[in-house]
C-alpha positions as CSV (number, residue, x, y, z in Angstrom):
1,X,-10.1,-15.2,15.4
2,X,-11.9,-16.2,12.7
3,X,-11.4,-13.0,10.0
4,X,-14.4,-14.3,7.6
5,X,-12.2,-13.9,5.0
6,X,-12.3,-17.2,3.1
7,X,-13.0,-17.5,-0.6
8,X,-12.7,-13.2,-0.5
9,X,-11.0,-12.2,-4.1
10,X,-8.1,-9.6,-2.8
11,X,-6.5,-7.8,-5.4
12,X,-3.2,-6.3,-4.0
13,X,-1.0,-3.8,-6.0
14,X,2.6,-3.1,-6.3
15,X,3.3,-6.7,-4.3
16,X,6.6,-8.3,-5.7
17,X,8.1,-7.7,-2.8
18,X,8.0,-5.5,0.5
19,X,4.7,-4.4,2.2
20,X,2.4,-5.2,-0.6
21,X,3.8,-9.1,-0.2
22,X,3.3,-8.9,3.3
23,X,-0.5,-8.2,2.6
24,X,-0.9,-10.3,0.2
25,X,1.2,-13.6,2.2
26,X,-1.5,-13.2,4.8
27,X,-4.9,-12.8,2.4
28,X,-3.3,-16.1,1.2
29,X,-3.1,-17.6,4.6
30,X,-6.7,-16.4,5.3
31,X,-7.8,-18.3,2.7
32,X,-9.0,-15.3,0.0
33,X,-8.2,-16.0,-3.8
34,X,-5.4,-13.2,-4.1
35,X,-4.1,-11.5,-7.2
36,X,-0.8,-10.2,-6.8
37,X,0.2,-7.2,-9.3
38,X,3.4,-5.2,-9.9
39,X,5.7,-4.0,-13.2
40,X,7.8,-7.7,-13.4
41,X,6.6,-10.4,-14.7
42,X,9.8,-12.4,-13.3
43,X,9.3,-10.7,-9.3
44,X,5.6,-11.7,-9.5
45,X,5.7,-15.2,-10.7
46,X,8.7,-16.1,-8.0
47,X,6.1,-14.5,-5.1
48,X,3.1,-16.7,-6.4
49,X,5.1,-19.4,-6.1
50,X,5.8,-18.6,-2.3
51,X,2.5,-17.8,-1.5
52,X,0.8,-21.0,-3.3
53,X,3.5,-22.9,-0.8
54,X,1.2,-21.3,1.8
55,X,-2.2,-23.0,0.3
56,X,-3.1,-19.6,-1.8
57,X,-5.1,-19.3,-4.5
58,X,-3.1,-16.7,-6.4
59,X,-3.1,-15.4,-9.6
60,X,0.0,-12.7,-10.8
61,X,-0.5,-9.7,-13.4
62,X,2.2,-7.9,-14.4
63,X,0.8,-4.5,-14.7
64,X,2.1,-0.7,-14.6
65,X,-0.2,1.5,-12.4
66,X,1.1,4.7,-14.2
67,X,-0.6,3.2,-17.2
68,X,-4.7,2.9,-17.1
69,X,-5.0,0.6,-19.8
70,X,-2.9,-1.7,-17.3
71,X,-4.7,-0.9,-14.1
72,X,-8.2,-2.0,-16.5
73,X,-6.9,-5.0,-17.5
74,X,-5.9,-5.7,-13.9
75,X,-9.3,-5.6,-12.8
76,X,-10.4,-7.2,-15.7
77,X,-8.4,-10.3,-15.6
78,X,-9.5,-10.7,-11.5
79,X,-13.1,-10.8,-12.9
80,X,-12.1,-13.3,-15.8
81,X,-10.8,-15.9,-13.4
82,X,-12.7,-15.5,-9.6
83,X,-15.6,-13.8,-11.1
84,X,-15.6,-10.6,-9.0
85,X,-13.5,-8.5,-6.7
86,X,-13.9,-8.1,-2.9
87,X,-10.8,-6.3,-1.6
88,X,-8.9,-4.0,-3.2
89,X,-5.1,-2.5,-1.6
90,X,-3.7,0.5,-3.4
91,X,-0.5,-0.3,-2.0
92,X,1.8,0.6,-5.4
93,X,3.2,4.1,-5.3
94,X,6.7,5.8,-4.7
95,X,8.7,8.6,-3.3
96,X,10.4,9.9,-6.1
97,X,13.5,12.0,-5.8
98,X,14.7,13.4,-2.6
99,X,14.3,17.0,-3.1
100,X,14.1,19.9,-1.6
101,X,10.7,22.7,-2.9
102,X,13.0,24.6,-5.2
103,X,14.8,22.0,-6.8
104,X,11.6,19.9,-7.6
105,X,10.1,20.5,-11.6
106,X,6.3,20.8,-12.6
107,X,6.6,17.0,-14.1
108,X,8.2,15.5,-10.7
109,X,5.1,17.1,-9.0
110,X,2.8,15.5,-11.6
111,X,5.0,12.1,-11.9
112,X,4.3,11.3,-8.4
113,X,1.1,12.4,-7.9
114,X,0.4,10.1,-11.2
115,X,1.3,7.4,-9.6
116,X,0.4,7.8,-6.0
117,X,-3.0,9.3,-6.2
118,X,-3.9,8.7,-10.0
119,X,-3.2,5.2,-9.9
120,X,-5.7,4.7,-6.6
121,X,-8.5,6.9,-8.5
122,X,-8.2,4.5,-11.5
123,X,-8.0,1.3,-10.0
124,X,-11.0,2.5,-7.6
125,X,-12.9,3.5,-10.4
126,X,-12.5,-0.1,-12.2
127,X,-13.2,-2.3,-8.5
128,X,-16.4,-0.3,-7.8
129,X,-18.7,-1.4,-10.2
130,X,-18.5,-5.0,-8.8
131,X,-18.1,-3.8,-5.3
132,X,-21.5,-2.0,-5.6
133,X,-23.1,-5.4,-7.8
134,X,-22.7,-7.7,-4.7
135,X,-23.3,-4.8,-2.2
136,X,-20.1,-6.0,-0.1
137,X,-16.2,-4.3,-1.1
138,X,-13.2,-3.6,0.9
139,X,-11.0,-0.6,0.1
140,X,-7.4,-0.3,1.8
141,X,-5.3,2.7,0.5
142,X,-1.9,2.3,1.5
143,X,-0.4,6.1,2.9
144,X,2.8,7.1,4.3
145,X,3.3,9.1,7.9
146,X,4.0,11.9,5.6
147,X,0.6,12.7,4.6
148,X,-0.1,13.8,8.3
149,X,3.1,14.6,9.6
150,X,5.6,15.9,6.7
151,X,8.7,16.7,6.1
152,X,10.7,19.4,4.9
153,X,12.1,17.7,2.5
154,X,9.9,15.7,-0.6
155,X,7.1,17.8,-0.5
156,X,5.7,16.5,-3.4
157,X,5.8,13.1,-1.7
158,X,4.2,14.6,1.3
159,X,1.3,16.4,-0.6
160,X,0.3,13.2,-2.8
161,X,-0.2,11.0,0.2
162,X,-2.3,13.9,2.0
163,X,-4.3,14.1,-1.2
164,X,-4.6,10.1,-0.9
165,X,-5.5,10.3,2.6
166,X,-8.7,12.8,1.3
167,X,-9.6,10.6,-1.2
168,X,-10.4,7.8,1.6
169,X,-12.3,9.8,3.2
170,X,-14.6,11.1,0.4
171,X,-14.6,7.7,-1.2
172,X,-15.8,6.1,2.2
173,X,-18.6,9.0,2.5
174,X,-19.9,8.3,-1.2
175,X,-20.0,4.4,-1.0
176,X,-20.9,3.5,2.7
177,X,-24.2,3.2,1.5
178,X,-23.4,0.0,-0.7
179,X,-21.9,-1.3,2.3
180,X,-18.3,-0.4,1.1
181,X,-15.6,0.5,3.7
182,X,-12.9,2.0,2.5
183,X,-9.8,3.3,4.6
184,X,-6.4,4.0,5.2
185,X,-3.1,2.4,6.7
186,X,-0.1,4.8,7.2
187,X,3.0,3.2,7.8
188,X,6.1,5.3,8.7
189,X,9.7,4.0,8.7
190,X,9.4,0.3,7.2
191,X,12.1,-1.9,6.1
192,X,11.6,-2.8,2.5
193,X,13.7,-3.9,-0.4
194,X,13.4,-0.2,-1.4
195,X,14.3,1.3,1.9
196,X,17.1,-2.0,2.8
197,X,18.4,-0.7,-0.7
198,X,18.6,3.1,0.5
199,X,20.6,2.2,3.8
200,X,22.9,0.5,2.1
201,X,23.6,3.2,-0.6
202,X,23.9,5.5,3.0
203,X,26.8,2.7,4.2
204,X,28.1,3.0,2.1
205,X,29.0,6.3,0.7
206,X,30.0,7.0,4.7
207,X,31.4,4.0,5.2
208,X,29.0,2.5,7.8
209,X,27.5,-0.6,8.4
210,X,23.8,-0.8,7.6
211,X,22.9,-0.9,11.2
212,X,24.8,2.6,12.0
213,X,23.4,3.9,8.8
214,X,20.0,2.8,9.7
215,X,20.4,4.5,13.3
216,X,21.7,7.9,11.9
217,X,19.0,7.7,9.8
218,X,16.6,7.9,12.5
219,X,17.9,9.9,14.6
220,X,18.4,13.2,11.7
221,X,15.2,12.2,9.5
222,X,12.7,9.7,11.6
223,X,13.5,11.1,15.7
224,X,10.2,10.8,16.8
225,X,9.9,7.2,16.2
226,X,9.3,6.6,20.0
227,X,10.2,2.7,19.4
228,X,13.3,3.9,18.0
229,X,13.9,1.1,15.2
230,X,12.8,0.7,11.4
231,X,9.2,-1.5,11.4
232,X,8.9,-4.5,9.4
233,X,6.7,-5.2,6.3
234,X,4.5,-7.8,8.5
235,X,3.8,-5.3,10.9
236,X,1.7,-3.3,8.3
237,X,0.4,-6.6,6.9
238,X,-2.2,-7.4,10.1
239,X,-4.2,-3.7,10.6
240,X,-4.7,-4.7,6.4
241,X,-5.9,-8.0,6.2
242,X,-8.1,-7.1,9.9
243,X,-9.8,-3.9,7.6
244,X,-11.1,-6.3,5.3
245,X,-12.7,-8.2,8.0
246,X,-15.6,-8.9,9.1
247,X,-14.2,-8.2,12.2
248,X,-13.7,-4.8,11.1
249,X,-17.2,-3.8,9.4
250,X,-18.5,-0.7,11.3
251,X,-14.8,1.0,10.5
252,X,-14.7,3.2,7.6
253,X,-13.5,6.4,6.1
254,X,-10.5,6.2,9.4
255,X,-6.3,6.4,8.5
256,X,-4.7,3.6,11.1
257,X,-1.2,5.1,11.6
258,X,1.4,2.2,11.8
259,X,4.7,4.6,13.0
260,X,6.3,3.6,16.2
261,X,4.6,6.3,18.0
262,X,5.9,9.2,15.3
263,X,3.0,11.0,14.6
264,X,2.6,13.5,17.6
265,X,-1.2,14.7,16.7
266,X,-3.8,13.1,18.4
């Protein structure tokens, strides 16, 4: 299937490693000119080199999306060298501390809503302008399970990728007129460095093996994952690259839940 994707400038945050590689590996392979972002410098240049292996056109910028002057410079060093900006994934973000309501402060609440809806807004803000120009602009917020379906435990997590969720859709309603689509992708359970890291942590403080730490795991926190297994970065990766499609242009303002089955809402 030919995605129509060649030549397509793809800026992809927060992709080192994990999810946001994943995206940006296949962009590559597809033929866009892809600019890989995340905090080190040392990460990114070790993942262009990978994905120039894979005939990419890739440019890396170590930036901070908790930091607008970073996320503006960002944008303005994709302009400098490809002359524009097609595709943008708000893929950075985190999870911050796993707490319970009454343990969490004011500034954890604002810490992670700074960086997973704040960071979004900004970048947004900076890609639309040239989006709107050439009347043509892809935008891909990467979500979480949680903002549909949370927990009891991280609320503040929870509420920020709800909040990102509504941002989609007002975003897609403003801009659909400038033929901008703009949606969401909501993994659940996925195996990245960050999560890896966590399982291991869980081994071994009990004394398991990763794979029994990853299974108890899912069965107290993640039971409704009817595949019953962790998914992989490259999973997420395909309904990404196929919303910046061509394939994919009468699709906007919709959240594509990539979960195993967890999500019990229609």
């Amino acid at each position: 299937m030919d995605l129509g994707l060649k030549g397509k400038v793809a800026v992809v945050t927060g992709s080192s490693k994990g999810i946001g590689y994943s995206i940006a590996s296949v962009f590559a392979r597809e033929g866009c000119q892809v600019v890989i972002s995340a905090r080190s410098k040392v990460e990114l240049e070790k993942a262009a080199v990978e994905m120039q292996v894979a005939n990419g056109n890739v440019l890396s910028v170590a930036a901070d999306v908790n930091k607008p002057g970073d996320i503006n410079r960002l944008i303005d060093e994709t302009v400098k060298k490809f002359g524009t900006i097609h595709i943008l994934v708000n893929n950075a973000g985190g999870m911050g501390r796993f707490g319970a309501f009454e343990d969490l402060s004011d500034d954890e609440w604002l810490a992670i809503f700074q960086l997973n809806v704040l960071s979004a807004v900004r970048a947004c803000r900076a890609a639309l302008p040239w989006m709107q120009k050439q009347k043509w602009g892809r935008i891909i917020n990467i979500s979480s399970e949680s903002g549909t379906q949370p927990d009891a435990f991280m609320p503040h997590y929870n509420a920020s990728k709800a909040a990102l969720n509504n941002l989609t859709k007002s975003l897609s309603k403003a801009y659909g007129k400038d033929n901008i689509l703009v949606n969401t992708v909501s993994p659940a359970f996925i195996r990245t460095p960050l999560v890896q890291k966590m399982l291991e942590e869980q081994a071994r403080l009990h004394g398991l093996s990763v794979e029994l730490a990853e299974r108890n795991f899912l069965e107290e926190k993640r039971p409704n994952i009817v595949l019953g297994r962790a998914g992989l970065s490259d999973e997420t990766a395909g309904i990404v690259v196929f919303l910046a499609s061509d394939q994919a242009s009468f699709i906007t303002g919709a959240n594509y839940r990539v979960d195993g089955g967890s999500v019990a809402s229609i």
